[in-house]
Backbone as JSON, one array per atom type, in Angstrom:
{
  "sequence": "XXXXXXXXXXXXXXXXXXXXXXXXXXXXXXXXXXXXXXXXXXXXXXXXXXXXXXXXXXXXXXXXXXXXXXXXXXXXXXXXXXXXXXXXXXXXXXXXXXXXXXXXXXXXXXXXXXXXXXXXXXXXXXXXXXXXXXXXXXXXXXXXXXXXXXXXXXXXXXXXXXXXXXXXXXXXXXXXXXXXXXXXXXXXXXXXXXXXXXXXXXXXXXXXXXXXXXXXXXXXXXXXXXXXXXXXXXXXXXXXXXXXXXXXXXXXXXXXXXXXXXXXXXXXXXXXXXXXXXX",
  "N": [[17.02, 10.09, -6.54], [15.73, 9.5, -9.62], [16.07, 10.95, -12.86], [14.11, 11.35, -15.3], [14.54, 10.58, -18.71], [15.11, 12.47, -21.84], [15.47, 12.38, -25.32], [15.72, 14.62, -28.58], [15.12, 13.18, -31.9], [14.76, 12.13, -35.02], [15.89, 10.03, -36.56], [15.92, 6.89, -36.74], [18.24, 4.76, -36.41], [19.68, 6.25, -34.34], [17.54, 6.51, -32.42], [17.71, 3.89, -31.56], [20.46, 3.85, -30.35], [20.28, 5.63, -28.77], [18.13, 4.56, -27.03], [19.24, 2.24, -26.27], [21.31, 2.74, -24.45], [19.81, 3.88, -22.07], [17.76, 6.27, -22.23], [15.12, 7.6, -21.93], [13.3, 8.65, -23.39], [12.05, 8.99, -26.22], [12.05, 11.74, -28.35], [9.78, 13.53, -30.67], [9.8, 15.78, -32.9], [6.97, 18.15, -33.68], [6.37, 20.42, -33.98], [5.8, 23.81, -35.5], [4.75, 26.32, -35.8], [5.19, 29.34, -35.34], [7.9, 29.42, -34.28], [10.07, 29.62, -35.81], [10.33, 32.64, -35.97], [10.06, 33.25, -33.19], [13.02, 32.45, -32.26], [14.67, 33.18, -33.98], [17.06, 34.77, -34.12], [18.71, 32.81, -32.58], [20.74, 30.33, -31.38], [19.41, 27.42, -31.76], [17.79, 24.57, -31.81], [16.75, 23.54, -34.86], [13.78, 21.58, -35.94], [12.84, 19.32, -38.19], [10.49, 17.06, -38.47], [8.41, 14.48, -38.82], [4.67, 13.5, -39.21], [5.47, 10.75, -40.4], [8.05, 10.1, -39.05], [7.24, 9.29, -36.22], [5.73, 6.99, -37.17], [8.23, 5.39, -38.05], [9.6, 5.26, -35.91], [8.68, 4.27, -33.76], [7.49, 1.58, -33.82], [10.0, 0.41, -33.26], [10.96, 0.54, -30.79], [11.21, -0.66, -27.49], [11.97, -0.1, -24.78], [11.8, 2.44, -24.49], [9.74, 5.42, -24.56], [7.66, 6.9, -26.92], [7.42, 10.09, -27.46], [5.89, 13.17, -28.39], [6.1, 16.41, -29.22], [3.05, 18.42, -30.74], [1.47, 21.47, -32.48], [1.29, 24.71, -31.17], [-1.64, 25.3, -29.54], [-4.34, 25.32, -32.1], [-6.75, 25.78, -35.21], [-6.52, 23.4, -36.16], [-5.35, 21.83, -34.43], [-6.92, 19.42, -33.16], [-7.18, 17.2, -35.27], [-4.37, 16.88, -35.86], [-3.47, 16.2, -33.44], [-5.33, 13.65, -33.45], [-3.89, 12.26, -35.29], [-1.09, 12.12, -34.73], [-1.53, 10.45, -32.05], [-2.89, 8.11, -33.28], [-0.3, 7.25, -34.59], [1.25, 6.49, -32.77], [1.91, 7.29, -30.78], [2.67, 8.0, -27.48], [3.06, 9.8, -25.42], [1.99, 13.15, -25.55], [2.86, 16.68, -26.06], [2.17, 19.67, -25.28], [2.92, 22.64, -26.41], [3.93, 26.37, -26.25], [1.13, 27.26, -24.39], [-1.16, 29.74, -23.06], [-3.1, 29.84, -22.17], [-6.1, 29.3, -20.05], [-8.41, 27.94, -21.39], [-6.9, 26.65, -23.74], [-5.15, 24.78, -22.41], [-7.36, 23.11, -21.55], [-8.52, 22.83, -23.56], [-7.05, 20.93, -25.16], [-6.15, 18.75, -23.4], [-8.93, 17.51, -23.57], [-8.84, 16.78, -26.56], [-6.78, 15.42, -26.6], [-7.99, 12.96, -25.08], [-7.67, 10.92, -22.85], [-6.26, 8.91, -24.71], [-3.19, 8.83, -24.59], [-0.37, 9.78, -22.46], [-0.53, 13.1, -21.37], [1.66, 16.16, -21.54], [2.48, 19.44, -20.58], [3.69, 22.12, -21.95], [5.36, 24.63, -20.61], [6.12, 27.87, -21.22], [5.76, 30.37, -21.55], [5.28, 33.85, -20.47], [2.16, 34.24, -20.01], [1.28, 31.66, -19.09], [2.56, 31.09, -16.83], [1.34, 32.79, -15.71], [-1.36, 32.08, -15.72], [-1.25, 29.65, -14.56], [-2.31, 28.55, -11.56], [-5.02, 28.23, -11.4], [-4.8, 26.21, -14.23], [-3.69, 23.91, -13.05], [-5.81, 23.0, -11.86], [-7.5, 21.88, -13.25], [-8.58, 18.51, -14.74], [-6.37, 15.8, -15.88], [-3.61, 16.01, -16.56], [-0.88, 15.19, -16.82], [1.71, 15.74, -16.65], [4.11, 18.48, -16.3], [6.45, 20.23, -17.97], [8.82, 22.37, -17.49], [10.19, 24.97, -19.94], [12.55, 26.31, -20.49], [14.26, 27.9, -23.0], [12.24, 29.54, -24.09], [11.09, 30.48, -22.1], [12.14, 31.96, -21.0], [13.1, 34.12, -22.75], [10.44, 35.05, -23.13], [10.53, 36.63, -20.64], [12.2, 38.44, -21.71], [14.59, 38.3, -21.08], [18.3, 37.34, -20.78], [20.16, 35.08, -20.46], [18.72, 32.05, -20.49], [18.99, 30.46, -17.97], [18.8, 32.41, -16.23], [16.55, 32.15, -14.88], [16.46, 30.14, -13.54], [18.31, 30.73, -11.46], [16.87, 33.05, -10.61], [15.02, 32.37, -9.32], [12.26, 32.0, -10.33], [11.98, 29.54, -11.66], [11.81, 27.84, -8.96], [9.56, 28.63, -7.93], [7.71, 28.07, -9.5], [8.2, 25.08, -9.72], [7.55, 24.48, -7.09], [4.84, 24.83, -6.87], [3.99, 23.08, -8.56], [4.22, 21.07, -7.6], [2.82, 20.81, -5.16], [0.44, 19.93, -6.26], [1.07, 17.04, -6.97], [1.87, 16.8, -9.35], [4.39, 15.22, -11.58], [7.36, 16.97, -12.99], [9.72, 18.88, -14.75], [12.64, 20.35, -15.89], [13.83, 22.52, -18.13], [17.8, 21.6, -20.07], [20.1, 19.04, -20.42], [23.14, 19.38, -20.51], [26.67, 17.23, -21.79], [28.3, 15.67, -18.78], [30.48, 17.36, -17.11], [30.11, 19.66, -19.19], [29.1, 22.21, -20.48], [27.78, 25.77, -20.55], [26.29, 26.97, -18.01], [27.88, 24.99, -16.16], [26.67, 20.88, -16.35], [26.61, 19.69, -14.23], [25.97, 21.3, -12.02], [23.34, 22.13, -12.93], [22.21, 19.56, -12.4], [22.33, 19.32, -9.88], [20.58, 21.25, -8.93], [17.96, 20.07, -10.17], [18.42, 17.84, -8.16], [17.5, 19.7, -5.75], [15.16, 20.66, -6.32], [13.17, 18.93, -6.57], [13.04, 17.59, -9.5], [11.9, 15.55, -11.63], [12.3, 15.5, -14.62], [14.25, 15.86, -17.38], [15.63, 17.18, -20.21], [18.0, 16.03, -22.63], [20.69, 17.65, -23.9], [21.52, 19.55, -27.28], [24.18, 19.62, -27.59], [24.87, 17.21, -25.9], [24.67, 15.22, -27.22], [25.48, 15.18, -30.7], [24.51, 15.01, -33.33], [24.93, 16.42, -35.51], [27.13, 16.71, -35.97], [28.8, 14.63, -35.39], [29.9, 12.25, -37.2], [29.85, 9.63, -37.99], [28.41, 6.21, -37.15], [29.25, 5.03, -35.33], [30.71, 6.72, -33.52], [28.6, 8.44, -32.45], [27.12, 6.17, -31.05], [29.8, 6.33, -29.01], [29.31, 8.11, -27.53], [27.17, 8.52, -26.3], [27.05, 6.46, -24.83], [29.12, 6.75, -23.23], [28.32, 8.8, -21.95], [25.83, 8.77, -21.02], [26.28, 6.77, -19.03], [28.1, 8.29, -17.36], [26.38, 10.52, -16.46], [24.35, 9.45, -15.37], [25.98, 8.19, -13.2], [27.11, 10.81, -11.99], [24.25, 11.94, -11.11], [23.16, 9.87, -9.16], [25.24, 10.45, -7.06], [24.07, 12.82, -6.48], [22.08, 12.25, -5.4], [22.53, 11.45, -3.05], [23.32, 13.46, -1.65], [23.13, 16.37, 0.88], [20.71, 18.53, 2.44], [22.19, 20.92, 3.1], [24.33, 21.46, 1.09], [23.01, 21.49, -1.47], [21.67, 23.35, -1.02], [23.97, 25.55, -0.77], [25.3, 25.09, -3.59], [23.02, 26.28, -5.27], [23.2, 28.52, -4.17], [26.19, 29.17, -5.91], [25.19, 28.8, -8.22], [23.62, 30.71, -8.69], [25.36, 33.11, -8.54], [27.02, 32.26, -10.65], [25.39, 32.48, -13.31], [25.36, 35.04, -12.81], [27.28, 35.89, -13.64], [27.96, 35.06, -16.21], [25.85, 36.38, -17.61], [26.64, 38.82, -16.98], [29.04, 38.85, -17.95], [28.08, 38.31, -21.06], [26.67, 40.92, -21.69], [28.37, 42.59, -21.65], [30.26, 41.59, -23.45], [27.93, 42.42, -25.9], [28.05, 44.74, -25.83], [30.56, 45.44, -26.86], [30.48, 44.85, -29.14]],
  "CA": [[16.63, 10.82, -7.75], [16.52, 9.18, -11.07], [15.82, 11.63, -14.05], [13.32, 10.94, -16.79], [15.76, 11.46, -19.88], [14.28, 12.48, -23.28], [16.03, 13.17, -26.66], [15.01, 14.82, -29.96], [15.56, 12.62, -32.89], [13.9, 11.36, -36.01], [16.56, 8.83, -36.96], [15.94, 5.43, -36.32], [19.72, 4.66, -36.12], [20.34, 7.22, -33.12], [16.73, 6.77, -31.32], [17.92, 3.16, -30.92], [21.11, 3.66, -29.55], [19.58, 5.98, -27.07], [17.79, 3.67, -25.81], [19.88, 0.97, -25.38], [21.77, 3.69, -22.61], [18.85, 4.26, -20.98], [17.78, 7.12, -22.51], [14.11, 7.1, -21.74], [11.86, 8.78, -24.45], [12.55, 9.43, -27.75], [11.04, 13.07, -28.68], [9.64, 13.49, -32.34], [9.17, 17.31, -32.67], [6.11, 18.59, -35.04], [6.32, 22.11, -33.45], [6.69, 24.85, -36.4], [4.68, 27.57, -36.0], [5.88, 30.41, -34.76], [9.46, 29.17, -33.4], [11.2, 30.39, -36.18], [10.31, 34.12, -35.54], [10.66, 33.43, -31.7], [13.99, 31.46, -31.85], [15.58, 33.37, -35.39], [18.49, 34.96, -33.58], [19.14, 31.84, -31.46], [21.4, 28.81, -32.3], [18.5, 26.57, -31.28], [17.45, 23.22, -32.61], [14.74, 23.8, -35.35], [13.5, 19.95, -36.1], [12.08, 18.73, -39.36], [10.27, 15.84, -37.64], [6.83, 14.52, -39.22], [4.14, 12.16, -38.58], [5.94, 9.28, -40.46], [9.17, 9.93, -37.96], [6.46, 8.82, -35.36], [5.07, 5.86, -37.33], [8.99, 4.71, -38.02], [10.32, 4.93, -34.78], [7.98, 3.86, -32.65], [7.77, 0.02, -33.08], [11.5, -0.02, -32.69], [10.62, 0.69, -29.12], [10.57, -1.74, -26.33], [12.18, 0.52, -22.96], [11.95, 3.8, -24.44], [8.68, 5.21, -24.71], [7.89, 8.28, -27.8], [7.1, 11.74, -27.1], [5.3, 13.9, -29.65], [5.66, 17.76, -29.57], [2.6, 19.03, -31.69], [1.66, 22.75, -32.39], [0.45, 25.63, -29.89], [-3.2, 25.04, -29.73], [-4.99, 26.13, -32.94], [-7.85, 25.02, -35.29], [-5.77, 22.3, -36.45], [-5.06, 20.86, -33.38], [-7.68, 18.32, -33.31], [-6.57, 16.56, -36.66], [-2.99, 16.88, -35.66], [-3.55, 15.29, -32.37], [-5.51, 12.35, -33.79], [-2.77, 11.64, -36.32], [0.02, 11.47, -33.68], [-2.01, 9.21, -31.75], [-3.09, 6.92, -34.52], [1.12, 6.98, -35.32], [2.1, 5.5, -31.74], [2.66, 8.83, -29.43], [2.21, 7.5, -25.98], [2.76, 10.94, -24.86], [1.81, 14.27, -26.24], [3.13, 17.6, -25.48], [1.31, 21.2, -25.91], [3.75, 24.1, -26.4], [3.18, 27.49, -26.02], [-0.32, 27.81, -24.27], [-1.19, 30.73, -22.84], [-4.71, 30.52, -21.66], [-7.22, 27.63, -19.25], [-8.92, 27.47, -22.21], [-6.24, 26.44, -24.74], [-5.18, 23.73, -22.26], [-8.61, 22.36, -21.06], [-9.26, 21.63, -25.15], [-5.55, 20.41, -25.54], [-6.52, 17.69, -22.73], [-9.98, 17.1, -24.28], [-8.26, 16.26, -27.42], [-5.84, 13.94, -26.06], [-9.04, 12.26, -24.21], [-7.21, 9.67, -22.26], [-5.52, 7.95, -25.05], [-1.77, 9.12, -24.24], [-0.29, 10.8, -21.58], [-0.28, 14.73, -21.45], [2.28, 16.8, -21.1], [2.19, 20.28, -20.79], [5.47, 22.68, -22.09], [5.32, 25.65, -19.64], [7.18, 28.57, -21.72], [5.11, 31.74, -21.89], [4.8, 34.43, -19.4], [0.8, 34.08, -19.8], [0.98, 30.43, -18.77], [3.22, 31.46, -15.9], [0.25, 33.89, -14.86], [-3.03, 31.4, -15.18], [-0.68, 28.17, -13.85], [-2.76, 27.98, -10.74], [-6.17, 28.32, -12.37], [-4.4, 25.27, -15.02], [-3.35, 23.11, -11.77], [-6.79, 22.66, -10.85], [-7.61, 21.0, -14.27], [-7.94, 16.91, -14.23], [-5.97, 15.29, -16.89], [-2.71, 16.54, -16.51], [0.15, 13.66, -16.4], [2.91, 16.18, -16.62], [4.25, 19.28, -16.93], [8.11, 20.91, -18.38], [9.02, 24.47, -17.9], [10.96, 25.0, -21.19], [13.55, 27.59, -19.95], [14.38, 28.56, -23.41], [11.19, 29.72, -24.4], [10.19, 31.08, -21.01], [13.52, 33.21, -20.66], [12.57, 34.81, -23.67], [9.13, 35.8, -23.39], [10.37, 37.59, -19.69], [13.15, 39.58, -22.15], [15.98, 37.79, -20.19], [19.54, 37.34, -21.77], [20.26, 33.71, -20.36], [18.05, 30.87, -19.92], [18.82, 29.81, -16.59], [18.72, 33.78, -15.21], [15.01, 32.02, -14.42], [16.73, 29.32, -12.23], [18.94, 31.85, -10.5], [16.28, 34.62, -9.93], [13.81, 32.18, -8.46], [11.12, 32.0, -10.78], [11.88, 27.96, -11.75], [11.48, 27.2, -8.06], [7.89, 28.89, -7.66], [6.79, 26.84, -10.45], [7.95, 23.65, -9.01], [6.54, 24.1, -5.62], [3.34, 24.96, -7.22], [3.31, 21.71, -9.27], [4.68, 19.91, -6.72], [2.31, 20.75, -4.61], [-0.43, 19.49, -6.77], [1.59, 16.17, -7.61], [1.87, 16.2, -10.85], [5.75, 15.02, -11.94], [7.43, 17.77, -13.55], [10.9, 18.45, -15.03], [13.19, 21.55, -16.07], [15.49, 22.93, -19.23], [18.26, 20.65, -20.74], [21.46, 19.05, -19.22], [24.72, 18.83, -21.8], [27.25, 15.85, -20.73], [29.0, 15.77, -17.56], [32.15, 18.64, -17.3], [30.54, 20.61, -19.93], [27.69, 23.37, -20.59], [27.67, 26.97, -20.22], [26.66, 26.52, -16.98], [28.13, 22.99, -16.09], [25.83, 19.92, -16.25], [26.73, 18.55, -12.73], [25.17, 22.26, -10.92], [21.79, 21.8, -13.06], [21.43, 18.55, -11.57], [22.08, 19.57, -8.06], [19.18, 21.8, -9.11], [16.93, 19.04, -10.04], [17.66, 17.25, -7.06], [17.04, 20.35, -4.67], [13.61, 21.41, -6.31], [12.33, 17.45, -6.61], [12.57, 17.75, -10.67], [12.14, 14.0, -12.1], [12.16, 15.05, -16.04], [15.72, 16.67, -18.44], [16.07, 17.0, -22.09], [19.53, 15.68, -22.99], [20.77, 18.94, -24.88], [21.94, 18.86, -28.58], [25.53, 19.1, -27.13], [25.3, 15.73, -25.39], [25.11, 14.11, -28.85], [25.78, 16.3, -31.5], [24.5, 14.18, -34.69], [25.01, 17.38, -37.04], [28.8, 17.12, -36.02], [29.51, 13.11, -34.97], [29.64, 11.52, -38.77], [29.74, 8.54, -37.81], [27.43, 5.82, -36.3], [30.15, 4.8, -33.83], [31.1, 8.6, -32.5], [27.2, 8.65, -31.67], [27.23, 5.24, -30.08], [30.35, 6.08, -27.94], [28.99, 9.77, -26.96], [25.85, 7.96, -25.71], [27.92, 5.28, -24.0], [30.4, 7.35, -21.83], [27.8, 10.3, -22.12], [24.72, 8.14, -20.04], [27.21, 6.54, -17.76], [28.82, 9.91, -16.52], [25.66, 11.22, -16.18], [23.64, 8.45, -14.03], [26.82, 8.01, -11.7], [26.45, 11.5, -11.02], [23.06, 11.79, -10.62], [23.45, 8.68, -7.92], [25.81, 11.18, -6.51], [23.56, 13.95, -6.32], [20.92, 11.69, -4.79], [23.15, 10.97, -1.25], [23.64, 14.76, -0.88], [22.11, 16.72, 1.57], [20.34, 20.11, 2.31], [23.58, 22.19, 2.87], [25.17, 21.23, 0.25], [22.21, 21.61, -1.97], [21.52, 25.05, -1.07], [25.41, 25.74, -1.79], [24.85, 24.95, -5.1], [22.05, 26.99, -5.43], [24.33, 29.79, -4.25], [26.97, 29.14, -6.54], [24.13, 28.8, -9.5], [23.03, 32.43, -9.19], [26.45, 33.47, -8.68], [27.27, 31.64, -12.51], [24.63, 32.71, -14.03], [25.5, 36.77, -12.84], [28.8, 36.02, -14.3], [27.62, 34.74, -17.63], [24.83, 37.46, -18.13], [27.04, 40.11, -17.22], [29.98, 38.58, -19.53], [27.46, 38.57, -22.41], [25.87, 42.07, -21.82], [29.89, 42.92, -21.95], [30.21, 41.16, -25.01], [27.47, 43.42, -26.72], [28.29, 46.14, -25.88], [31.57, 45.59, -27.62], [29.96, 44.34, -30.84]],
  "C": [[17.1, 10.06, -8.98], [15.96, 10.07, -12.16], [15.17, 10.54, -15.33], [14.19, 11.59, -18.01], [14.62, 11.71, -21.49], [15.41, 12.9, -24.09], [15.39, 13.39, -27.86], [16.17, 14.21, -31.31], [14.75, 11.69, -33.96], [14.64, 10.55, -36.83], [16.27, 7.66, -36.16], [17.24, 5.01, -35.6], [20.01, 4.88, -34.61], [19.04, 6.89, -31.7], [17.38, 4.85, -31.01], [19.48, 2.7, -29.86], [20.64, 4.71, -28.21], [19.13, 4.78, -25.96], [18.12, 2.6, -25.39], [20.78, 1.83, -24.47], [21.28, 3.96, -22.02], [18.39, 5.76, -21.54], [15.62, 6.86, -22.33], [12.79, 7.65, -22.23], [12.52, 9.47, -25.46], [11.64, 10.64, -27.82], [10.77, 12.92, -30.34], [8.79, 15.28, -32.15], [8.26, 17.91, -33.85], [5.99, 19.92, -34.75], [7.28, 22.85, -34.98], [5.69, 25.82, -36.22], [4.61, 28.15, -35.06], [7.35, 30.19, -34.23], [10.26, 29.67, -34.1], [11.48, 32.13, -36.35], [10.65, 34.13, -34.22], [12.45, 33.23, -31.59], [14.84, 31.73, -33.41], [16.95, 33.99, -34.96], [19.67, 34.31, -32.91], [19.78, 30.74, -32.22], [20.6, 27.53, -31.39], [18.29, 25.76, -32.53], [15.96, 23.59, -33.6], [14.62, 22.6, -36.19], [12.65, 20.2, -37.37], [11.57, 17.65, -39.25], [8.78, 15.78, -38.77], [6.39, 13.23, -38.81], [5.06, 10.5, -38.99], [7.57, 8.97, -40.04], [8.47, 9.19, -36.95], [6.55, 7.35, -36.34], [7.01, 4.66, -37.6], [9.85, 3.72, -36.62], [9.63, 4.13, -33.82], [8.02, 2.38, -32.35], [8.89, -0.61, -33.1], [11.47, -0.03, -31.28], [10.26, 0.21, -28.13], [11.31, -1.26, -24.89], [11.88, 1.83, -23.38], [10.55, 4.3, -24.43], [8.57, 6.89, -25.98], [6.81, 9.07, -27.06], [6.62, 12.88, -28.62], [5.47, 15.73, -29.22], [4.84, 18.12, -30.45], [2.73, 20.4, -31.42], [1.04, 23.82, -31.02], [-0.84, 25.21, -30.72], [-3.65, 25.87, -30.95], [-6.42, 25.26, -33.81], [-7.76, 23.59, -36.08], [-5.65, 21.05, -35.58], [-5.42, 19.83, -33.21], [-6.71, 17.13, -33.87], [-5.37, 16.36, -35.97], [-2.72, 15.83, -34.85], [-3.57, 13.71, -32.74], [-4.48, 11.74, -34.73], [-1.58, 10.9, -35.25], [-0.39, 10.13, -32.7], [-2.1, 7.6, -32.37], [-1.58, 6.77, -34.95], [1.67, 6.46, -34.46], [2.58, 6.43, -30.89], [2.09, 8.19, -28.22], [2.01, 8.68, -25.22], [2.63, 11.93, -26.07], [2.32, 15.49, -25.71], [2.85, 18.87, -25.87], [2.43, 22.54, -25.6], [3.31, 25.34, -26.45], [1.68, 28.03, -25.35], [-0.06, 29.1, -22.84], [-2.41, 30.75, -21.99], [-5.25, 28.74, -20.91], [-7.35, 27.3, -20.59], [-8.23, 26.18, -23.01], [-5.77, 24.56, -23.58], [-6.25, 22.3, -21.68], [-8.79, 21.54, -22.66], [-7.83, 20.54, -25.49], [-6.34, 18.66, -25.15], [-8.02, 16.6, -22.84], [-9.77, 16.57, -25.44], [-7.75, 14.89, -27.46], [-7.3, 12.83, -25.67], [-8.82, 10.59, -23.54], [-6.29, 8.97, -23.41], [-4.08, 8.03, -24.94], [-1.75, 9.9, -23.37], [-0.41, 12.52, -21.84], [0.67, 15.36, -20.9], [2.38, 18.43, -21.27], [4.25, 21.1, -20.61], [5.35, 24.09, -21.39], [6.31, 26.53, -20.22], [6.81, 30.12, -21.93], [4.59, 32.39, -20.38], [2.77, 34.18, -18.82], [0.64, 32.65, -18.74], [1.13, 30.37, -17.63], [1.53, 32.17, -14.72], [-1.18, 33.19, -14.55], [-2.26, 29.96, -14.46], [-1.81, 27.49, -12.29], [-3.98, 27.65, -11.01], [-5.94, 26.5, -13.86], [-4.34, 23.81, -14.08], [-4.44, 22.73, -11.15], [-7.64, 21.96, -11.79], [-7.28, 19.17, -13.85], [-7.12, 16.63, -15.68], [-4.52, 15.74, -16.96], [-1.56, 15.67, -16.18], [1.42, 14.67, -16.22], [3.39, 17.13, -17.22], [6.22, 19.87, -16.71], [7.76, 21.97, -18.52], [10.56, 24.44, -19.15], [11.47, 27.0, -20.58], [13.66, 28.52, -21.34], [13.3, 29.2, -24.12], [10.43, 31.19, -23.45], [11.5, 32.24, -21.17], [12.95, 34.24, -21.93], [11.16, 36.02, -23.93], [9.86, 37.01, -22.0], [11.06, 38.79, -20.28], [14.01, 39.68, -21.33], [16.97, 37.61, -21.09], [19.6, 36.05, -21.9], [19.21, 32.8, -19.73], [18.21, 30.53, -18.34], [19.1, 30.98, -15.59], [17.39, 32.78, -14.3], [15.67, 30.68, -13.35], [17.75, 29.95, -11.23], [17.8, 33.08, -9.98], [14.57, 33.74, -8.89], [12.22, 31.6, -9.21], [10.77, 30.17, -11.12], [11.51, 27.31, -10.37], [9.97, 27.41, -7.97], [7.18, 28.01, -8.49], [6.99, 25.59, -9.97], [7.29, 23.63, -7.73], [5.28, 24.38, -6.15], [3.29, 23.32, -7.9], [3.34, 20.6, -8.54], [3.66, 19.53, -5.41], [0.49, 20.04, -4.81], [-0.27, 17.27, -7.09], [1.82, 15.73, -8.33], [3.39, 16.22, -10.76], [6.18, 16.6, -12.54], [9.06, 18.13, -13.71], [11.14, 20.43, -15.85], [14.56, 21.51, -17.34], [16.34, 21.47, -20.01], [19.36, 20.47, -19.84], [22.87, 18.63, -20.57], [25.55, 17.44, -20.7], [28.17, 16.6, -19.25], [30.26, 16.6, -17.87], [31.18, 19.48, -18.44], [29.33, 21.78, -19.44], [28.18, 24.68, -20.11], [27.78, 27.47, -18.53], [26.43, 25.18, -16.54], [27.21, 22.27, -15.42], [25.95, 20.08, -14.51], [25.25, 19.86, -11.78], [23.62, 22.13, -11.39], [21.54, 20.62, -12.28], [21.11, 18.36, -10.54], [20.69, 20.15, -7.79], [18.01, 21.13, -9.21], [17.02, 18.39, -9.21], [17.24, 18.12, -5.46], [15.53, 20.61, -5.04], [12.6, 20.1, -6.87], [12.41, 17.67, -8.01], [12.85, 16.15, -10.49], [12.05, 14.07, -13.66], [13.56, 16.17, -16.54], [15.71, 16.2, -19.84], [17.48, 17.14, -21.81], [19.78, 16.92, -24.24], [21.28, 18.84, -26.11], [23.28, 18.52, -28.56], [25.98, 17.8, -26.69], [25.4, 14.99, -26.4], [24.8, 14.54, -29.93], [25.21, 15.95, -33.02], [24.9, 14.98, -36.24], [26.86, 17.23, -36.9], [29.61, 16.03, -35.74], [28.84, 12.7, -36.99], [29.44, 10.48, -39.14], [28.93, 7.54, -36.74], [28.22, 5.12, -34.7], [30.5, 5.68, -32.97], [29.93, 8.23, -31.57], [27.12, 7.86, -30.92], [28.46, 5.86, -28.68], [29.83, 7.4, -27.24], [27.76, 9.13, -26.13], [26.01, 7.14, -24.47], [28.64, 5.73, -22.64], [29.36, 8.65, -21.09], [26.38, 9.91, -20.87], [25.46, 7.67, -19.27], [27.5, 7.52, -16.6], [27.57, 10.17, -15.84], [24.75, 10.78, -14.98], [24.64, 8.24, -12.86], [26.75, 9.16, -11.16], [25.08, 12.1, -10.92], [23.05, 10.76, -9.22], [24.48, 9.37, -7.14], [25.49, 11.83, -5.76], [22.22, 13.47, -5.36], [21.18, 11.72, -3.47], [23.32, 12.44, -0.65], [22.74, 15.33, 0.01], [21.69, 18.3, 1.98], [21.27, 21.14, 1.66], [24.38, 22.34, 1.71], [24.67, 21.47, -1.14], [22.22, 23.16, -2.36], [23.14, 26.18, -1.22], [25.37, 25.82, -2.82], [23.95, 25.88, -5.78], [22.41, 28.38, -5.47], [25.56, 30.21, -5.47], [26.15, 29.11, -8.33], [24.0, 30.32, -10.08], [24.53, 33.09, -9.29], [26.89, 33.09, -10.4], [26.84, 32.34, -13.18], [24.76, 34.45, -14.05], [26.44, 36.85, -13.49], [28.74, 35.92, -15.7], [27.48, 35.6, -17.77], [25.78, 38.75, -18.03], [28.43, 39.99, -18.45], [28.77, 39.19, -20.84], [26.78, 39.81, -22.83], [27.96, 42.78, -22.38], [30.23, 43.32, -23.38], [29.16, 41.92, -26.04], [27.66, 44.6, -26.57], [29.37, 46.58, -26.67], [31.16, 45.32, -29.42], [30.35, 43.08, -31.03]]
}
């Protein structure tokens, strides 16, 4: 198992020390409407990214490859599309869809010139997925946990990899062959619930794609261009040795993990229901 890594960043500076650690797609996020009504209570990343983040970063780029988030499908989309293209997006990625439709035109859009990726985050999407799966054009699809947790009216993000619902989606995609990848991973020892057990997760349910979380390299809170370098440094190291860890393991040990996942995740959710109740 080696993990497809991505990070969101519209500094030059930072997307090139990514990728001299191996960091293996720069994200450039154009996603704004609707996220800040979905995602206003949440201490989530809300990006100020635009096309000429694309046109900067991009021919800095000789291992990494860029990643475009545009908007949920609308009558924009078109335009939008062709811009990112024409700015150096190798890939594209459609957030929020809901309907065949919305991603049949998505992929008609794109029309071969970059890959496609599709962001899997809405109960609807959840519900036509097999009906979507039978679509050609489809290079790759992410279930965006925090997105999806949300729409079910879940507390924590990764209830959906404890209750089951993240596996059904990978054996469905998996079964189609399209690649496909899950949530975020903070650095090694840390996260809510700790990096190392997500990854056991990606290598029990075949994932090959992870967003590096804003925790793994903090840029609103490292001040300096050396912090970021060494956070990147010790922070991709850690993370690929265990991954190469997680690769030699086997079933039992797997499905342990898996045990000990849902177990976490009951412990969190019921901490935090705790925690409101107290105020």
């Amino acid at each position: 198992m080696k993990l497809t890594l991505m990070y969101i960043t519209n500094r030059p500076d930072v997307a090139l020390i990514a990728q001299k650690y191996g960091v293996d797609r720069i994200w450039i996020d154009l996603e704004t409407l609707g996220k800040e009504d979905r995602q206003k209570n949440l201490n989530t990343v809300k990006s100020h990214h635009s096309v000429d983040d694309i046109k900067a970063i991009t021919p800095l780029l000789n291992r990494s490859e860029m990643l475009v988030r545009v908007n949920p499908w609308n009558d924009a989309s078109e335009q939008e599309i062709d811009k990112v293209l024409d700015s150096g997006a190798q890939l594209v990625m459609l957030p929020m869809w809901k309907t065949v439709d919305e991603v049949r035109s998505f992929v008609r859009a794109v029309g071969g010139r970059a890959k496609t990726v599709l962001l899997l985050e809405t109960k609807e999407a959840v519900s036509c997925l097999d009906e979507v799966l039978e679509l050609t054009g489809i290079d790759e699809i992410h279930i965006g946990l925090n997105d999806l947790h949300l729409s079910y009216g879940l507390t924590f993000m990764f209830e959906l990899l404890a209750n089951g619902i993240v596996e059904q989606l990978c054996r469905k995609i998996a079964a189609k062959g399209i690649p496909y990848g899950f949530g975020g991973i903070a650095r090694i020892g840390e996260g809510t619930l700790p990096a190392e057990k997500i990854i056991l997760e990606h290598a029990r349910l075949g994932s090959s794609r992870a967003i590096l979380s804003r925790s793994f390299c903090n840029t609103g809170v490292l001040t300096s261009i050396e912090e970021i370098e060494k956070a990147f440094r010790e922070g991709m190291a850690a993370l690929r040795t265990f991954e190469a860890y997680a690769s030699a393991l086997g079933e039992t040990v797997l499905e342990r993990n898996r045990c000990e996942v849902k177990r976490c995740v009951e412990q969190i959710v019921a901490s935090l229901a705790e925690k409101k109740r107290n105020g």
